[in-house]
Backbone bond lengths (Angstrom), bond angles and torsions (degrees), N, CA, C in turn:
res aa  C-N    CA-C-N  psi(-1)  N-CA   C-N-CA  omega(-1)  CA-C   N-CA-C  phi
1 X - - - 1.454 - - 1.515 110.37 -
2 X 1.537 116.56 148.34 1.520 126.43 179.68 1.049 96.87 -175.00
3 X 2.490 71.58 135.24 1.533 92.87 -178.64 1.384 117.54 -141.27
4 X 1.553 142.30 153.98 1.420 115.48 169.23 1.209 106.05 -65.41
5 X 1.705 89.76 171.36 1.850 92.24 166.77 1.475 102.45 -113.62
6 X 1.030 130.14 -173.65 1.517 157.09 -167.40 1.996 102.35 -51.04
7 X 1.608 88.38 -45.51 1.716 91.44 -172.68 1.478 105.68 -80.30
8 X 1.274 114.61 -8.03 1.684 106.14 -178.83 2.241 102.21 73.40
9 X 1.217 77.66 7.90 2.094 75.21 167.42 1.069 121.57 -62.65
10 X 1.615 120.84 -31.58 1.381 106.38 -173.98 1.613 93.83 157.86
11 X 1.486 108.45 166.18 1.281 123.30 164.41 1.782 127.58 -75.63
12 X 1.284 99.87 138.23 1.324 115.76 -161.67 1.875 99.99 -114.02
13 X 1.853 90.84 115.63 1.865 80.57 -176.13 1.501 94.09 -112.96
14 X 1.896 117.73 125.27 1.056 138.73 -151.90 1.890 99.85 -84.60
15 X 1.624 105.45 1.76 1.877 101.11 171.80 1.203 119.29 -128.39
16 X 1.252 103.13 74.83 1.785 133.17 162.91 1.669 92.06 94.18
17 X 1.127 140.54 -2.59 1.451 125.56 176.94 1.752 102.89 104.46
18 X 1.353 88.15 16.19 1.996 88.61 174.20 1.619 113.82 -112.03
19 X 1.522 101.48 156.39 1.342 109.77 175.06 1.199 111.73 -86.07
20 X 1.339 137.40 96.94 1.633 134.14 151.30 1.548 129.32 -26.18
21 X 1.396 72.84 -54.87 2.245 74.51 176.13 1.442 122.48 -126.76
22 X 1.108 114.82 115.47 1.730 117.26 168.79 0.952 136.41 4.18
23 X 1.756 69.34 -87.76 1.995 100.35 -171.90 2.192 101.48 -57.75
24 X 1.739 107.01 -53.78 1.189 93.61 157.46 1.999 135.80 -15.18
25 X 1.102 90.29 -74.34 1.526 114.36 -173.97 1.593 105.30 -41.32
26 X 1.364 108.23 -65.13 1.368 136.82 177.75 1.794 112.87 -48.92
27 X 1.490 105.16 -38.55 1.558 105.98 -178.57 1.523 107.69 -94.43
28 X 0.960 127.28 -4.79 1.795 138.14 166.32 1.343 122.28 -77.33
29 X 1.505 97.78 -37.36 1.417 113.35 -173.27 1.766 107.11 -57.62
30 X 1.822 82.18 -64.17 1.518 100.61 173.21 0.882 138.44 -40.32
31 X 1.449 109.82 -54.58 1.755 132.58 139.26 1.294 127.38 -7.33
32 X 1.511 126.81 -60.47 0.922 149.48 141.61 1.264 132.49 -7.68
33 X 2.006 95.13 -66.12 1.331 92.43 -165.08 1.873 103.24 112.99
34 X 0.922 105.90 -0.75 1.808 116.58 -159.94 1.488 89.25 -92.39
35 X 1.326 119.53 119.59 1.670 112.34 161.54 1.133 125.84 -55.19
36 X 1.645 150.04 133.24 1.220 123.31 -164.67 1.847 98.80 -113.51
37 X 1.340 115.01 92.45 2.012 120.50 151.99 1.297 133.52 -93.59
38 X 0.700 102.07 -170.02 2.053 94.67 170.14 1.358 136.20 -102.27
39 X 1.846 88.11 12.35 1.495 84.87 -175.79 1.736 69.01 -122.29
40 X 1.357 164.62 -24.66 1.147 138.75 -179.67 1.162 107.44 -64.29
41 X 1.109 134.04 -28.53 1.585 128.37 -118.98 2.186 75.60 -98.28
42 X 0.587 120.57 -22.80 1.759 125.16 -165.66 1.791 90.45 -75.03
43 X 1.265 99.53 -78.23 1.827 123.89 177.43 1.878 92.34 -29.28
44 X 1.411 108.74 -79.22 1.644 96.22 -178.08 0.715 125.04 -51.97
45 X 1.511 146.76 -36.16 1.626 157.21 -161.09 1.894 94.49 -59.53
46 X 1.797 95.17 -52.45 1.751 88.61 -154.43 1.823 90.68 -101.59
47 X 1.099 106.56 -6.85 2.144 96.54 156.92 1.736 91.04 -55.28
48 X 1.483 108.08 -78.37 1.667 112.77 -153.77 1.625 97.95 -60.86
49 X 0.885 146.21 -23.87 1.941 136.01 -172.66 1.745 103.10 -99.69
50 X 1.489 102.05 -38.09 1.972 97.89 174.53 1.609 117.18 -101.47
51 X 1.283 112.53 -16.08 1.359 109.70 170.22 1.750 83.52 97.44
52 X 0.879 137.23 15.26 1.704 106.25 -175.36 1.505 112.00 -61.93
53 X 1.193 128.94 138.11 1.619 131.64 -177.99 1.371 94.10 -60.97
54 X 1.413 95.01 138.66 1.884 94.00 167.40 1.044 134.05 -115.12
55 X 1.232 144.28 -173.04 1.786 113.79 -126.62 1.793 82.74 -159.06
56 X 1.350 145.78 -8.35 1.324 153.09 179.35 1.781 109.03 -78.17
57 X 0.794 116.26 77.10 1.799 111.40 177.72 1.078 107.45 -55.83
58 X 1.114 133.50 9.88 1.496 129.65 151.85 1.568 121.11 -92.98
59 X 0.845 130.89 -42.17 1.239 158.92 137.40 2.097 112.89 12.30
60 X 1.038 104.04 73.44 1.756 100.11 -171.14 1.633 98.23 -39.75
61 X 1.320 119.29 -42.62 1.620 103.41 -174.78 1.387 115.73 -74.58
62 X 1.591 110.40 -17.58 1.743 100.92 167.93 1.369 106.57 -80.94
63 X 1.456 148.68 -1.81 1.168 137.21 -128.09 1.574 73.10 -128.25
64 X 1.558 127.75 -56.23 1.379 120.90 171.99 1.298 117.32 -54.15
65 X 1.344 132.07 -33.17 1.228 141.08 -150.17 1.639 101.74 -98.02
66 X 1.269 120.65 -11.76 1.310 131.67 171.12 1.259 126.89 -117.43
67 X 1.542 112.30 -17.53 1.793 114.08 148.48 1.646 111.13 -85.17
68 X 1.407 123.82 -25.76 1.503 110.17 155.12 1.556 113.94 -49.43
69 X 1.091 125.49 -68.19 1.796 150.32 -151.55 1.752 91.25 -63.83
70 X 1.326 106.84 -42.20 1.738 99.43 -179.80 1.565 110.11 -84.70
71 X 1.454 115.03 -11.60 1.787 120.50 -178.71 1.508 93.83 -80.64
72 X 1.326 110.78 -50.95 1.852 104.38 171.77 1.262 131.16 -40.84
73 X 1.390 109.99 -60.17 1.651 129.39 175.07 1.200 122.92 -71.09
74 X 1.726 117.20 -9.21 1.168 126.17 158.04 1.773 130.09 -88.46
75 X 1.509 87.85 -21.78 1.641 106.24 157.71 1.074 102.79 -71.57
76 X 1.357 125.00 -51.15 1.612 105.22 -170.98 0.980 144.79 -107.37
77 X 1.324 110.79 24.81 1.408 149.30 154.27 1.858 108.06 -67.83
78 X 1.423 97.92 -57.91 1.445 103.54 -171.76 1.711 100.89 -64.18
79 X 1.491 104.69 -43.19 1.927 97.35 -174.72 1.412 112.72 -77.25
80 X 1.228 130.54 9.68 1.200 129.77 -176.04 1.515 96.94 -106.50
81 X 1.435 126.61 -45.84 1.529 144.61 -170.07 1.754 88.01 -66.25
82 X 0.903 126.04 -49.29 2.206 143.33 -166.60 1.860 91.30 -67.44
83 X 1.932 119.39 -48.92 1.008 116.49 -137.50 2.038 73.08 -90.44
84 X 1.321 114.97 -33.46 1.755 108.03 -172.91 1.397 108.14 -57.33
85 X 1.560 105.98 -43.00 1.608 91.51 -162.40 1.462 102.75 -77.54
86 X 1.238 118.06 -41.05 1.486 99.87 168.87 1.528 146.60 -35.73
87 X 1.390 100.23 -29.83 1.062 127.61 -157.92 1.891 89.86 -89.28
88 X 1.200 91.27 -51.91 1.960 88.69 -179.59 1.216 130.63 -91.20
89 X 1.558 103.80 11.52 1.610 144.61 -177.69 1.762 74.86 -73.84
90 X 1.531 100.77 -61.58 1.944 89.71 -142.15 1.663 101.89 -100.98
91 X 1.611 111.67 -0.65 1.149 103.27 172.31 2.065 103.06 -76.48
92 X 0.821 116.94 -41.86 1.676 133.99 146.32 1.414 107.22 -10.23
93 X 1.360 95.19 -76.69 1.743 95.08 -175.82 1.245 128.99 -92.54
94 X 1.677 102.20 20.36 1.609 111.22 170.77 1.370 96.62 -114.31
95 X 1.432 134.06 -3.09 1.287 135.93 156.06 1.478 116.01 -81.03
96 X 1.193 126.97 -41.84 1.237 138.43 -172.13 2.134 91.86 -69.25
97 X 1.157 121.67 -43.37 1.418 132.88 171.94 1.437 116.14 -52.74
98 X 1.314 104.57 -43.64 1.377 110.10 -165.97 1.466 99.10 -78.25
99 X 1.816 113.26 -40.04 1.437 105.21 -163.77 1.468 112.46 -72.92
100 X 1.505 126.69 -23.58 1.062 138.68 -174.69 2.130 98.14 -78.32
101 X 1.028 125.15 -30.69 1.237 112.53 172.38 1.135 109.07 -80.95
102 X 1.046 124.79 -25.46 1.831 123.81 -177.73 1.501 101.64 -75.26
103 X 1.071 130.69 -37.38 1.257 118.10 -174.43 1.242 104.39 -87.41
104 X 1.855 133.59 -30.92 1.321 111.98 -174.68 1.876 111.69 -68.21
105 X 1.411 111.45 -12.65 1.501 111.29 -175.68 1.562 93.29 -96.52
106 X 1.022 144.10 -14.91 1.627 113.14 168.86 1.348 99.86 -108.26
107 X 1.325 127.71 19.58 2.178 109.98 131.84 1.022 93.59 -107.36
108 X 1.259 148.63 9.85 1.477 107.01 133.15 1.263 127.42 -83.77
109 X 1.161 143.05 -48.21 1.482 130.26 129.86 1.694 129.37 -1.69
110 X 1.112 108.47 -38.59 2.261 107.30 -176.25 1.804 66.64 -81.42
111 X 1.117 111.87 -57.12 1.800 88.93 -137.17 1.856 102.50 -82.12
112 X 1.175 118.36 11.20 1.402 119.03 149.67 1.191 140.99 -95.82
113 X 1.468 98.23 0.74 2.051 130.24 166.43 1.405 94.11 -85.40
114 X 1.259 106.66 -44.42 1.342 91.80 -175.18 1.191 118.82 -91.23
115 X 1.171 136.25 -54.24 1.614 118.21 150.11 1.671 116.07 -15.08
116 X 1.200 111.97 -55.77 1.459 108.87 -171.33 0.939 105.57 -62.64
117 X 2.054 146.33 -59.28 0.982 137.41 -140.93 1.991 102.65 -93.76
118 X 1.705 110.62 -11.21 1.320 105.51 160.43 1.749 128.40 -59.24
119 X 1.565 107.98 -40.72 1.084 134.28 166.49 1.383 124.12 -43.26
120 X 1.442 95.51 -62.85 2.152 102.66 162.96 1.039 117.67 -55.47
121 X 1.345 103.51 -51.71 1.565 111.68 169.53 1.153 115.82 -32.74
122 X 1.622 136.46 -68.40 1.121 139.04 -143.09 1.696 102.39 -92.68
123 X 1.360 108.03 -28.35 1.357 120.00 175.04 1.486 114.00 -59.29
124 X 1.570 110.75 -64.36 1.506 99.23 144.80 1.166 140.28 28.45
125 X 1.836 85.84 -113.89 1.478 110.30 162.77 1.144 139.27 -52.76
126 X 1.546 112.33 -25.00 1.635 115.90 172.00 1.533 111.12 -79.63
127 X 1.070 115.61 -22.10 1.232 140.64 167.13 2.246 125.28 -48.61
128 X 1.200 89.96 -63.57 1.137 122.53 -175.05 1.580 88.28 -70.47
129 X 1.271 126.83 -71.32 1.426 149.49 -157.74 1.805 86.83 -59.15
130 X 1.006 119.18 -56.93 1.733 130.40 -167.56 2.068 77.13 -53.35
131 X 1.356 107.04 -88.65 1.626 87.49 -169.03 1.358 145.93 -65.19
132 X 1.491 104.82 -14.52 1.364 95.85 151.43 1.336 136.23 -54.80
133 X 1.644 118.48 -23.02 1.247 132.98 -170.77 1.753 92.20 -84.22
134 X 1.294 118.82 -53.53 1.557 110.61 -177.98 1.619 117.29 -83.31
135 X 1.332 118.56 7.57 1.223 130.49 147.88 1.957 121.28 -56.44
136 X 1.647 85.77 -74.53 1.516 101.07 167.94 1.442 118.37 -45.91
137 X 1.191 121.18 -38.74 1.740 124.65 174.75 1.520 107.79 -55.60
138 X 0.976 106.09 -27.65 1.474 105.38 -154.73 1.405 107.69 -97.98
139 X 1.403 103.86 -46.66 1.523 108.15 155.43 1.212 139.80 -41.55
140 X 1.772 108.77 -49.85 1.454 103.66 166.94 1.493 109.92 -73.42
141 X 1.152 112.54 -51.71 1.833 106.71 173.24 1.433 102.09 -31.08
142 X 0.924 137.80 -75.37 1.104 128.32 -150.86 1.869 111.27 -73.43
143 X 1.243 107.45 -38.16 1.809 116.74 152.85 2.053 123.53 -46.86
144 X 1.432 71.44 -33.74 1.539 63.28 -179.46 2.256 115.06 -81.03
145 X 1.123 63.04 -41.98 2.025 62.22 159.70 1.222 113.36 -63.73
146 X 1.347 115.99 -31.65 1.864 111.63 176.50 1.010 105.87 -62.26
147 X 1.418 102.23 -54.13 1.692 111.27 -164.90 1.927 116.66 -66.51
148 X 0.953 95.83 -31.53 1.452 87.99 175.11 1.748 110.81 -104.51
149 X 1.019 124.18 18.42 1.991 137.71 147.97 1.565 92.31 -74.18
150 X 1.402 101.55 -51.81 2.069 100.07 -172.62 1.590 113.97 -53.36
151 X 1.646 93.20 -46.00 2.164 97.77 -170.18 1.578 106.69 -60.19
152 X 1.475 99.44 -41.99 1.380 113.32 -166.01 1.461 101.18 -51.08
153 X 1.474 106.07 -73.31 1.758 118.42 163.36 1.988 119.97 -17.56
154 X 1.471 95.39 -52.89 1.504 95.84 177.10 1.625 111.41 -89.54
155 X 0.964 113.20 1.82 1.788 116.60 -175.03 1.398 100.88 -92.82
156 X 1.851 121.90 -40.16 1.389 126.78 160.18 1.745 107.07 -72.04
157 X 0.744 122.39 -53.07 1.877 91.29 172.93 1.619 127.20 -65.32
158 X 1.171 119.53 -21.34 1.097 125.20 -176.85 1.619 110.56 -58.41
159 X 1.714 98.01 -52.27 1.455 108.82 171.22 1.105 113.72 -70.49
């Protein structure tokens, strides 16, 4: 049995890597495109039974074996080019993610500075306001004892 494989390298003979029949051998070759001498005929035998890449640009099995080899590298060129953009597709939209969370936490952040610093603020002032008010108490309390040492004072001169 013989078959190509996938890369178009060559024929694969499935009983031990030997040619059974000649005339076979001889009409494949031809087939091919393969010149048939006595010093090729060795070189093709173990290209088509070992796969060795072949190296004749004339050569119908290099000619397959190098429009296969460029259909490969052009596949995988394209799935590698498919596998990049994808890849920076979602690094993209894990940036585009990130920036949108970063900004929803620093407004929430401004507007919890600002909440906060209304808060001090007002604390502050209630603050301040609390002792000025027990300031003033204390003041007149303590005025009013002045103030009435003073009436008393003018209530004895008056009389």
């Amino acid at each position: 049995m013989t078959s190509i494989n996938k890369f178009g390298e060559g024929l694969i003979n499935h009983h031990h890597h030997q040619y059974n029949n000649s005339n076979f051998k001889t009409i494949l070759l031809k087939t091919l495109g393969i010149s048939i001498n006595s010093n090729s005929i060795d070189l093709h035998k173990k290209r088509l039974c070992n796969l060795i890449a072949p190296t004749d640009p004339k050569d119908a099995v290099t000619k397959a074996y190098l429009l296969r080899k460029n259909d490969v590298l052009t596949d995988s060129v394209n799935n590698l080019t498919i596998t990049y953009t994808s890849k920076m597709n979602r690094i993209e939209d894990n940036m585009k993610q990130f920036q949108n969370s970063y900004e929803l936490q620093m407004n929430g952040m401004k507007k919890q500075k600002g909440e906060l610093y209304t808060t001090i603020k007002n604390d502050i002032n209630s603050e301040a306001k609390q002792i000025e008010i027990t300031f003033r108490n204390k003041l007149i309390t303590a005025n009013k004892s002045f103030m009435n040492k003073i009436e008393l004072r003018f209530d004895k001169i008056e009389e």
